[in-house]
N, CA, C and O atoms as a MOPAC input file, in Angstrom:
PM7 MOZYME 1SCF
protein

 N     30.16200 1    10.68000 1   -10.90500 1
 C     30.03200 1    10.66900 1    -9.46100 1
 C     28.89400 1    11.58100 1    -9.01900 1
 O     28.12500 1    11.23100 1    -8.12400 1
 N     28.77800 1    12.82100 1    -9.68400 1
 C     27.57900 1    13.92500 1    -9.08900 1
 C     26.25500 1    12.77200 1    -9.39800 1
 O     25.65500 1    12.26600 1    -8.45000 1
 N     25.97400 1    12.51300 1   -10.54500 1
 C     24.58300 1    11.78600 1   -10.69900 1
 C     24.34900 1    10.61200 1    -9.37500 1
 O     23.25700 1    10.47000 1    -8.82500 1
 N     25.46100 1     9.90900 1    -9.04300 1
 C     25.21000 1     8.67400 1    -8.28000 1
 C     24.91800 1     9.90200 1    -6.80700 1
 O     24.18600 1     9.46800 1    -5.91700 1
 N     25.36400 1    11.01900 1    -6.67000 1
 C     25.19000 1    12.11300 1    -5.20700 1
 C     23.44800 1    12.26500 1    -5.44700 1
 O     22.66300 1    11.77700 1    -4.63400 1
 N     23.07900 1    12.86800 1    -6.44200 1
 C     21.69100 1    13.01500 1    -6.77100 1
 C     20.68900 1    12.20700 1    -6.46500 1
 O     19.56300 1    12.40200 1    -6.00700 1
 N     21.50500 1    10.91100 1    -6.91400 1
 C     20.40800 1     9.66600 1    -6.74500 1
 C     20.34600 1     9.57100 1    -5.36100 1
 O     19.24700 1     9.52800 1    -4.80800 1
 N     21.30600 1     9.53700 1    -4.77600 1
 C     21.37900 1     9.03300 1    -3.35200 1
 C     20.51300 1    10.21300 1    -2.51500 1
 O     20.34000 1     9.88000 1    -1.34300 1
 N     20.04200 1    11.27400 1    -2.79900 1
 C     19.73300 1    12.60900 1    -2.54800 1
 C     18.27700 1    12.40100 1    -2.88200 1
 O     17.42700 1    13.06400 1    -2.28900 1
 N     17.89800 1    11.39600 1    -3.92300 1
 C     16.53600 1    11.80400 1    -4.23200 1
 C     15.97700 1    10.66500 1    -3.82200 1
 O     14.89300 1    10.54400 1    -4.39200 1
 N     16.26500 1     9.49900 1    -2.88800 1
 C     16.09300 1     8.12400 1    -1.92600 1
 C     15.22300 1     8.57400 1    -1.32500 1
 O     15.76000 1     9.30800 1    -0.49500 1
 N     14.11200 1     8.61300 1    -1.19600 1
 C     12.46900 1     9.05200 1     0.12500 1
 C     12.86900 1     7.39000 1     0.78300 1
 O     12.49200 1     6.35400 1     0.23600 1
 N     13.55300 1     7.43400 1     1.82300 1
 C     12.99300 1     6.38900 1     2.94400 1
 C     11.97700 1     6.30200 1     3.54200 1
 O     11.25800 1     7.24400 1     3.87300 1
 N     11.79600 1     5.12400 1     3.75500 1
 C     10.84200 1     4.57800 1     4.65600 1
 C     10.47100 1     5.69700 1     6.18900 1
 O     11.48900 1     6.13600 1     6.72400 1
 N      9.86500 1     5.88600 1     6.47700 1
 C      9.77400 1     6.69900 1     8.21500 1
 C      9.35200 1     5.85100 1     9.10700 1
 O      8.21200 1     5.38900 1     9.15600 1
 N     10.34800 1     5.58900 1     9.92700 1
 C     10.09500 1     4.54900 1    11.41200 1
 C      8.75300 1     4.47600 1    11.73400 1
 O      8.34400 1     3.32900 1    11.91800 1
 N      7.88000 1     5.44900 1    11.86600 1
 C      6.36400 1     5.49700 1    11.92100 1
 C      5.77800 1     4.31400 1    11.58700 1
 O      5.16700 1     3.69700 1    12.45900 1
 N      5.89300 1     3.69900 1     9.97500 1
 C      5.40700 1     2.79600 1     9.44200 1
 C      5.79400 1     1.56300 1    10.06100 1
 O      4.98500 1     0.65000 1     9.90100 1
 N      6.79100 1     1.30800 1    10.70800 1
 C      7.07200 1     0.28900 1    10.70600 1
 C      6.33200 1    -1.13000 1    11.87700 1
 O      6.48500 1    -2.31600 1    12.17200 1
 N      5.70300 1    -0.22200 1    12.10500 1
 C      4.58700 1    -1.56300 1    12.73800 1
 C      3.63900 1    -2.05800 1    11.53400 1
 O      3.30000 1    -3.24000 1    11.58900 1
 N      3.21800 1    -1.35800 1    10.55200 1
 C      2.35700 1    -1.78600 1     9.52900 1
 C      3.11500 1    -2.41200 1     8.64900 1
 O      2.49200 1    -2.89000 1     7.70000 1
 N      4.14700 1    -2.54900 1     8.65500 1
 C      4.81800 1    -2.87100 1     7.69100 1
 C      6.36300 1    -3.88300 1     8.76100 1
 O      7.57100 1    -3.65000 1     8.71800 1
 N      5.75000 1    -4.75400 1     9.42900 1
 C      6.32000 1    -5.64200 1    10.31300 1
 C      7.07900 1    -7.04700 1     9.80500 1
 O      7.82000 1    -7.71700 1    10.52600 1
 N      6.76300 1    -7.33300 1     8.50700 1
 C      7.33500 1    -8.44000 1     8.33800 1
 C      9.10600 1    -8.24000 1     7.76000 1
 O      9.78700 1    -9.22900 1     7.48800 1
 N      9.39800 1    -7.46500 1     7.70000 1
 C     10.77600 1    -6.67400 1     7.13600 1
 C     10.99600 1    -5.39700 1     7.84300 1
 O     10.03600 1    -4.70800 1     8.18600 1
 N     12.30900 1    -5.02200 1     8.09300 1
 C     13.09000 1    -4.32000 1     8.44700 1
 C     12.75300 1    -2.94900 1     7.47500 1
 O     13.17600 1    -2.90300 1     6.32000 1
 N     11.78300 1    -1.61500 1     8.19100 1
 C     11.85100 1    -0.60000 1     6.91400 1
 C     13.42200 1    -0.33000 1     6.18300 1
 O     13.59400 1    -0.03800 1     4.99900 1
 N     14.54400 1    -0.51900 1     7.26700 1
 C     15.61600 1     0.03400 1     6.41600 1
 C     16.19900 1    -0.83000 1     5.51000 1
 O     17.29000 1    -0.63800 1     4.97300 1
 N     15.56200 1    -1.66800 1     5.35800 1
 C     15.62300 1    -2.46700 1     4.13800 1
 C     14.61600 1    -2.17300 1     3.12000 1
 O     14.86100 1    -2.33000 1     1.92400 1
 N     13.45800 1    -1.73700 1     3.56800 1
 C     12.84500 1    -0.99100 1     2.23200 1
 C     13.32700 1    -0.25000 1     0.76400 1
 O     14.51100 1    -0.05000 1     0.49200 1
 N     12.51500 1     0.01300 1     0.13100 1
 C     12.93300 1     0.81000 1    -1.36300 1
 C     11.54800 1     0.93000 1    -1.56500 1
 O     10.77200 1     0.04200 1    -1.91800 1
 N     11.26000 1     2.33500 1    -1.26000 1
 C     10.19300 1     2.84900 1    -1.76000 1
 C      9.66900 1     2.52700 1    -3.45000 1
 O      8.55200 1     2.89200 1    -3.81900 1
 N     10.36200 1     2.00600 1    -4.12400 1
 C      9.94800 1     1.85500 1    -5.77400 1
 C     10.09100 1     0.54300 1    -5.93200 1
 O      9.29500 1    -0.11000 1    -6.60700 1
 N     11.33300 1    -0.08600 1    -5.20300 1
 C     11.37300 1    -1.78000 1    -5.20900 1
 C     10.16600 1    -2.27100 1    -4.76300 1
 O      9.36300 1    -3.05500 1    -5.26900 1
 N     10.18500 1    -1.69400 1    -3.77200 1
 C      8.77800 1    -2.48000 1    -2.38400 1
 C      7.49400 1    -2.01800 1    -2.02500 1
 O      6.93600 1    -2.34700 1    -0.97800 1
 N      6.77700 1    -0.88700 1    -3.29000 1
 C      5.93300 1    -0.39500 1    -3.53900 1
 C      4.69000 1    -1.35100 1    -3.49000 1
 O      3.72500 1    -0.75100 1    -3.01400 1
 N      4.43600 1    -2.52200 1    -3.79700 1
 C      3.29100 1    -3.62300 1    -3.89600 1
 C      3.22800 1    -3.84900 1    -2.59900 1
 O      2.15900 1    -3.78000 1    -1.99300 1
 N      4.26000 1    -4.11900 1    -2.07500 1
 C      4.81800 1    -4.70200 1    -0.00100 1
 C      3.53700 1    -3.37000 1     0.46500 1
 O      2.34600 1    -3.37800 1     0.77800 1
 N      4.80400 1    -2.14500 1     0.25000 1
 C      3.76900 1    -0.88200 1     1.39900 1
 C      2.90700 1    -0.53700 1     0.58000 1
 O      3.22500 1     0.64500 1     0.45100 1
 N      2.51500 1    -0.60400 1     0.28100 1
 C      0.94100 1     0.07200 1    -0.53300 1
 C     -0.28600 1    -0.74300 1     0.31000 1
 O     -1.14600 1    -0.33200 1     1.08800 1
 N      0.02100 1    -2.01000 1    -0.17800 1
 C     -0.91800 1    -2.95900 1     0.31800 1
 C     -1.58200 1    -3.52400 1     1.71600 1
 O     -2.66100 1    -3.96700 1     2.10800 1
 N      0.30300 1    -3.10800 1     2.44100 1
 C      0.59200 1    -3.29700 1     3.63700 1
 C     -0.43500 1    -2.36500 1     4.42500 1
 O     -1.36600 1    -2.57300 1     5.20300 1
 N      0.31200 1    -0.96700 1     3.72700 1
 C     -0.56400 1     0.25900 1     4.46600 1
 C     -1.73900 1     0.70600 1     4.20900 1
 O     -2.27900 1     1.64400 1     4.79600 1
 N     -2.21800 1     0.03400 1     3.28200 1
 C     -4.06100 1    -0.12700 1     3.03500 1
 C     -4.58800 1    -0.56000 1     3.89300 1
 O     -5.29600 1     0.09800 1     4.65500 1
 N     -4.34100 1    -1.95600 1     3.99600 1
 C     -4.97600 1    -2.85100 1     4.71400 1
 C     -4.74500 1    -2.40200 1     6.52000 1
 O     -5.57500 1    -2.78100 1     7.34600 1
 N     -4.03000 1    -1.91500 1     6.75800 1
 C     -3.41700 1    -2.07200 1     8.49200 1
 C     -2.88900 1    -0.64900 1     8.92300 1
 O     -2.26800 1    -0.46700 1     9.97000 1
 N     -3.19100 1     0.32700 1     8.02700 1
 C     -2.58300 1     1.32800 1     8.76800 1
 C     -3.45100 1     2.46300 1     9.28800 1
 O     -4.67400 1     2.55800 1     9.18400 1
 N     -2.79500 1     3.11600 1     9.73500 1
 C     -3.51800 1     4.60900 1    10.68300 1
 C     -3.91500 1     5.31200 1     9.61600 1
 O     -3.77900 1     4.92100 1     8.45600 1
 N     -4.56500 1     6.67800 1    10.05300 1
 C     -4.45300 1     7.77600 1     9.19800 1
 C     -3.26700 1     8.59000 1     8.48900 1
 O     -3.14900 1     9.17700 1     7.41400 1
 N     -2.26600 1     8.29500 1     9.83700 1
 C     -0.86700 1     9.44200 1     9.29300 1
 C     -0.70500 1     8.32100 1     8.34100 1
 O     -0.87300 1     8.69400 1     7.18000 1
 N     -0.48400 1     7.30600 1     8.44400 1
 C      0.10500 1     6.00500 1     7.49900 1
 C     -0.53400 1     6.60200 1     6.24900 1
 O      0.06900 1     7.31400 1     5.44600 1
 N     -1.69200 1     6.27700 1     6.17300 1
 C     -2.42700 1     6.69600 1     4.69600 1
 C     -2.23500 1     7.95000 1     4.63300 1
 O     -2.35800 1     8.03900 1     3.41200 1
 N     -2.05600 1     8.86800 1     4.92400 1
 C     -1.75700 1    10.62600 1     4.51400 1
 C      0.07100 1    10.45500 1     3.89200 1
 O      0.39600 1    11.32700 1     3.08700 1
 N      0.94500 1     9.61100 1     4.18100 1
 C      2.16700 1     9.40000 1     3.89700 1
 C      2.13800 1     8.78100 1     2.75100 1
 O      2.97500 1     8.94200 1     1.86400 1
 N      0.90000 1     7.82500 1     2.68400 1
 C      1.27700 1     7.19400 1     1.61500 1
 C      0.63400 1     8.41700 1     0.26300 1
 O      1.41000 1     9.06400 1    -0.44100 1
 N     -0.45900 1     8.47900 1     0.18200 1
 C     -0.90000 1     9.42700 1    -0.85900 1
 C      0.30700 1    10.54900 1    -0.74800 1
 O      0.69000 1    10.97900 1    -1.83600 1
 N      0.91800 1    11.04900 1     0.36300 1
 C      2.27900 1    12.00000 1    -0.44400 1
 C      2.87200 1    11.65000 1    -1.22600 1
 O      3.06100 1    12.42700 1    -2.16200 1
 N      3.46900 1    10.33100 1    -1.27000 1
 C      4.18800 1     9.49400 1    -1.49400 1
 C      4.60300 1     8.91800 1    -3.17100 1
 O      5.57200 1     9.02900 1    -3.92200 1
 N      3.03600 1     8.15300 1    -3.22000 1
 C      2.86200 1     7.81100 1    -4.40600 1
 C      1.46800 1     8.80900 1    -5.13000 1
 O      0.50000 1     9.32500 1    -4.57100 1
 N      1.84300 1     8.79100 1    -6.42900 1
 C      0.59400 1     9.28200 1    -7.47800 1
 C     -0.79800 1     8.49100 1    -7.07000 1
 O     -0.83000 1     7.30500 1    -6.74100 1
 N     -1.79500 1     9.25400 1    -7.14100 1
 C     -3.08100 1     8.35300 1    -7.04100 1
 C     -3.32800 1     7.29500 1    -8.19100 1
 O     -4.06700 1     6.34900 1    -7.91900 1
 N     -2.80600 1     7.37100 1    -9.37300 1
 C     -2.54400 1     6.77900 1   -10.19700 1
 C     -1.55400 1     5.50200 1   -10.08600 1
 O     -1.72000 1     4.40200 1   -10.61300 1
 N     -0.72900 1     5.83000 1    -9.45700 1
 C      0.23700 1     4.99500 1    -9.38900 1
 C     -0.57500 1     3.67500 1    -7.81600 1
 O     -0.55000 1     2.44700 1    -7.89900 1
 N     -1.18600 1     4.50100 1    -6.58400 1
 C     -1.65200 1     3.81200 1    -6.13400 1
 C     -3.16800 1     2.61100 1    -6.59600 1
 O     -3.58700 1     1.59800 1    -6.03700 1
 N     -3.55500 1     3.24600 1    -7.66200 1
 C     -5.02100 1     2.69000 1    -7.76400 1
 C     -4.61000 1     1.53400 1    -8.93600 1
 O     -5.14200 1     0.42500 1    -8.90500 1
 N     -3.67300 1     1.87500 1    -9.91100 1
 C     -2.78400 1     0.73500 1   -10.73800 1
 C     -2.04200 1    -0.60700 1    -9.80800 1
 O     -1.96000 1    -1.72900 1   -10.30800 1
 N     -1.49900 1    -0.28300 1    -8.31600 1
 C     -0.98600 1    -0.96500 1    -7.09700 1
 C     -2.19600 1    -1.92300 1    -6.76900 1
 O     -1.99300 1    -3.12900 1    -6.90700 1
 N     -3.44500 1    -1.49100 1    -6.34300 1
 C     -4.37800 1    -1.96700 1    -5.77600 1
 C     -5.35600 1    -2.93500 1    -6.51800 1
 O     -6.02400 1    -3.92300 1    -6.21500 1
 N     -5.06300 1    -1.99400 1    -7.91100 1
 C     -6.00100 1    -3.05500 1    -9.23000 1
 C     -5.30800 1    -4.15500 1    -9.43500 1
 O     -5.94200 1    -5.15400 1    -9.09600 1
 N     -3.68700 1    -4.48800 1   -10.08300 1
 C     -3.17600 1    -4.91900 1   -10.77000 1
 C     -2.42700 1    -6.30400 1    -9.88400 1
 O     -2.32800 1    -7.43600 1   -10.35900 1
 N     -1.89200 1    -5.83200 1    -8.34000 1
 C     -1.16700 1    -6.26600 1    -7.35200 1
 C     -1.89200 1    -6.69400 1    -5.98400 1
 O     -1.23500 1    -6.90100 1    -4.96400 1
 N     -3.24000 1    -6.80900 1    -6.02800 1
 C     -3.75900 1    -7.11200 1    -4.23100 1
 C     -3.40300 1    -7.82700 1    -4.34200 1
 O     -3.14100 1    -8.44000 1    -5.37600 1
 N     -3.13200 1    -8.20700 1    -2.62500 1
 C     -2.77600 1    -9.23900 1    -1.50000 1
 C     -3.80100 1    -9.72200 1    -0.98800 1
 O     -4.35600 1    -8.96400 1    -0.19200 1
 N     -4.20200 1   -10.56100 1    -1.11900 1
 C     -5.15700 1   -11.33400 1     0.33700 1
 C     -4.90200 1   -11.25700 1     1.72500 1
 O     -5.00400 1   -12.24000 1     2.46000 1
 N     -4.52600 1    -9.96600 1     2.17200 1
 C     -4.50400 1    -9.48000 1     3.43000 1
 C     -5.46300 1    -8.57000 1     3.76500 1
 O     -5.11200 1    -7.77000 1     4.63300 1
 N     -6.87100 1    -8.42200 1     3.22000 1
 C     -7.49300 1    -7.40100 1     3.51300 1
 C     -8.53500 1    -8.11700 1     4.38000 1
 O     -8.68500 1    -9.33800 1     4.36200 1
 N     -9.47200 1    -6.99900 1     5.38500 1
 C    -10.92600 1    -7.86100 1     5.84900 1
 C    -11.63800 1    -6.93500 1     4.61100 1
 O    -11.20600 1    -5.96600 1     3.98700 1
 N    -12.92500 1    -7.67200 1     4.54000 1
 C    -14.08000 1    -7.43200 1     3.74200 1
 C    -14.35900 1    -5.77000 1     3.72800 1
 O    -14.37000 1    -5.07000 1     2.71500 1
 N    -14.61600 1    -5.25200 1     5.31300 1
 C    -15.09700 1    -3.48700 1     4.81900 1
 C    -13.90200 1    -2.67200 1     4.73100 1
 O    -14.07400 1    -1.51800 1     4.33800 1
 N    -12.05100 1    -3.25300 1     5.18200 1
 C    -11.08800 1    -2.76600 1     4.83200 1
 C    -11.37300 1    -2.62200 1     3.11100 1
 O    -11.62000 1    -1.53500 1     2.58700 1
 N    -11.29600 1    -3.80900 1     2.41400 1
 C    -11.37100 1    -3.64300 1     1.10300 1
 C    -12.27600 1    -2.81200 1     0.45000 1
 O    -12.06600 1    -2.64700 1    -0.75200 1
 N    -13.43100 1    -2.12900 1     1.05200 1
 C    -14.29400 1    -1.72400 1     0.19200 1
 C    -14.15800 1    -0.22300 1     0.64100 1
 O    -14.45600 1     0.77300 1    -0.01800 1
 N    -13.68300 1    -0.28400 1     1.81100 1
 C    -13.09000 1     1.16500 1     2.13500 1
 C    -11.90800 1     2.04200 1     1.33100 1
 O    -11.82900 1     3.26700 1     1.23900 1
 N    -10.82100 1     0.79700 1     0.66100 1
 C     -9.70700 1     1.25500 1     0.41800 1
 C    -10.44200 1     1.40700 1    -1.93200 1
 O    -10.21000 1     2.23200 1    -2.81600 1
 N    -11.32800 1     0.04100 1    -1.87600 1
 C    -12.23700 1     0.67000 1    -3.23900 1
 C    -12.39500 1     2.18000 1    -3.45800 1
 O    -11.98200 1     3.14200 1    -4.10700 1
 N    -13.26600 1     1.77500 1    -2.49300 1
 C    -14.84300 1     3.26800 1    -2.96300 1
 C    -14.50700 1     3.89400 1    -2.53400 1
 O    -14.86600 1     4.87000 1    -3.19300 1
 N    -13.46800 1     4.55400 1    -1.05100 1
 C    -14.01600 1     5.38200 1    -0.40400 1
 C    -12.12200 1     6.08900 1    -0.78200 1
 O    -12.24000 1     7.08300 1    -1.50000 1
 N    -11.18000 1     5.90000 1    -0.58400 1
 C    -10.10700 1     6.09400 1    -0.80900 1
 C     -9.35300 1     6.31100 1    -2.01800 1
 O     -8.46800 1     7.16400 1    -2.08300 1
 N     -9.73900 1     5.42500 1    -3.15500 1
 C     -9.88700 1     5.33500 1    -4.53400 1
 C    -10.42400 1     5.90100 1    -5.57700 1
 O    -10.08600 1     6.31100 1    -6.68800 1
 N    -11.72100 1     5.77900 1    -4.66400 1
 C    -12.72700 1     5.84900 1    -5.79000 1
 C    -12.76400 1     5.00200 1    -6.66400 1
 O    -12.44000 1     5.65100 1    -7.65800 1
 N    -12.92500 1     4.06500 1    -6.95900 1
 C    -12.64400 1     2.90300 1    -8.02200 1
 C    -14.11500 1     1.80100 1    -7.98200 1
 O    -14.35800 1     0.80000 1    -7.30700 1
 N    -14.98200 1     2.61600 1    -9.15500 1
 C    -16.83100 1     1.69100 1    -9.41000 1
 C    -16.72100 1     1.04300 1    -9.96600 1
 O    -17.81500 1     0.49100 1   -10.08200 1
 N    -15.81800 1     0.45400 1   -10.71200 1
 C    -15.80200 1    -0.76700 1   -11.64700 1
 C    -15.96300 1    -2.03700 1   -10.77900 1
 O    -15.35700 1    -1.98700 1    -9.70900 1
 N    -16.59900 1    -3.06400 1   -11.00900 1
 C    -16.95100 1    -4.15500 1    -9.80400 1
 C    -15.78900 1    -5.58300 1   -10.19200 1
 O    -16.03800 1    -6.17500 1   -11.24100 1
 N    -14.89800 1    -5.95200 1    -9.57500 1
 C    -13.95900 1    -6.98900 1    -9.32900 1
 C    -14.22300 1    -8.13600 1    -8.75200 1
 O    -15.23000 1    -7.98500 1    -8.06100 1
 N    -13.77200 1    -9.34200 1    -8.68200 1
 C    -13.40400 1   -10.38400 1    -7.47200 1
 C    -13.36800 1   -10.19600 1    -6.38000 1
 O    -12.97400 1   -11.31700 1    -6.05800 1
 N    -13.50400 1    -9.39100 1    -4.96100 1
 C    -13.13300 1    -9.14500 1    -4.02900 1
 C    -11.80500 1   -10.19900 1    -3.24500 1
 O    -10.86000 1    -9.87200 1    -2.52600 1
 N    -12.38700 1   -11.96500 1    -3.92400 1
 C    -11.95600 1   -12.80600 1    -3.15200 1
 C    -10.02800 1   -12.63100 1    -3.26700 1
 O     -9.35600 1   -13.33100 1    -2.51100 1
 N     -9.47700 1   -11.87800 1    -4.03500 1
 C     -8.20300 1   -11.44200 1    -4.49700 1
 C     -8.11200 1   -10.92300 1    -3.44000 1
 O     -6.91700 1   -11.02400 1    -3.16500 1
 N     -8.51700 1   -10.50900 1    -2.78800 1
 C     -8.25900 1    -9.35200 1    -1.79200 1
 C     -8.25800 1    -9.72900 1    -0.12400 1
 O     -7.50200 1    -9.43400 1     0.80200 1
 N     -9.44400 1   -10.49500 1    -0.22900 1
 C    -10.07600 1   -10.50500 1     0.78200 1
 C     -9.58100 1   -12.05200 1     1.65300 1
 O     -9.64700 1   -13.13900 1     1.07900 1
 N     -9.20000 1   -11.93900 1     2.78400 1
 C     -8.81500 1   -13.45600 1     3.96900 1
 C     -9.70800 1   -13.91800 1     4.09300 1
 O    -10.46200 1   -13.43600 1     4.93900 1
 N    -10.13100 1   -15.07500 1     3.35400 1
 C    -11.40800 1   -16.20400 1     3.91000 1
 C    -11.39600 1   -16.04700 1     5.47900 1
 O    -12.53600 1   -16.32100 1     5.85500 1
 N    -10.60400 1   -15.72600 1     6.55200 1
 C    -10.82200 1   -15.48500 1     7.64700 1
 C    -11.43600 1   -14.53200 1     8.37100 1
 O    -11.63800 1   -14.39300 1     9.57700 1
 N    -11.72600 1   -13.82700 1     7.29800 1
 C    -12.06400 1   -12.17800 1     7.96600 1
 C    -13.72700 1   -12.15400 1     7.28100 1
 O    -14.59500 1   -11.34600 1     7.61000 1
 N    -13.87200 1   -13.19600 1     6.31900 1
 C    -15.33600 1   -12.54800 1     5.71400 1
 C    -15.70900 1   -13.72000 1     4.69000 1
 O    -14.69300 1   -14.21500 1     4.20300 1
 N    -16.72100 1   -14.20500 1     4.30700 1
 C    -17.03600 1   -14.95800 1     2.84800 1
 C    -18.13200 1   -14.18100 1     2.27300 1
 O    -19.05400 1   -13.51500 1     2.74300 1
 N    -17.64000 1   -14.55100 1     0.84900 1
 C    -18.38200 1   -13.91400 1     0.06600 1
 C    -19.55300 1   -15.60900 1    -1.23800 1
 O    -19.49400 1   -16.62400 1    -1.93200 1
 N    -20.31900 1   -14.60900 1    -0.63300 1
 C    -21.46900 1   -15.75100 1    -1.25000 1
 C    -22.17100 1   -15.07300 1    -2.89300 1
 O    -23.01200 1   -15.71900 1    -3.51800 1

């Protein structure tokens, strides 16, 4: 019973804050470790500053830049994506963008 108190003790919820960036679901239905690909991506692409200062508390930079390599969404615009690359990341290795990027927001030629 103490371990299942612990676990329940060591749960980081979601903070109401997010929850406009993260609109398609209910945060209190979140799981920060379940739904890590959801808000990472979510809050790359669409969020504020506090948003991104929460998230780097949050997760390892490691753990985010493995999220961003391994898991994009095609919810990004074109200088979102290269912002959340180079400038947030740090990440020079050169990719697909089109993984990333909404044919609505930008083409890449």
């Amino acid at each position: 019973m103490r371990r299942i108190e612990i676990e329940q003790k060591s749960k980081q919820e979601v903070p109401p804050f997010l929850q406009p960036f993260l609109w398609s679901v209910n945060i209190d239905d979140l799981d920060i470790d379940k739904d890590k690909i959801y808000i990472v991506n979510q809050i790359f692409a669409f969020g504020d500053m506090m948003a991104l200062a929460w998230l780097f508390r949050t997760y390892p930079l490691r753990e985010l830049k493995n999220v961003f390599l391994r898991h994009g969404m095609k919810i990004y615009r074109r200088a979102g994506f290269y912002f959340v690359k180079e400038v947030l990341l740090n990440i020079r290795k050169s990719f697909d963008p089109t993984k990333y990027v909404a044919s609505r927001f930008g083409h890449f030629e």
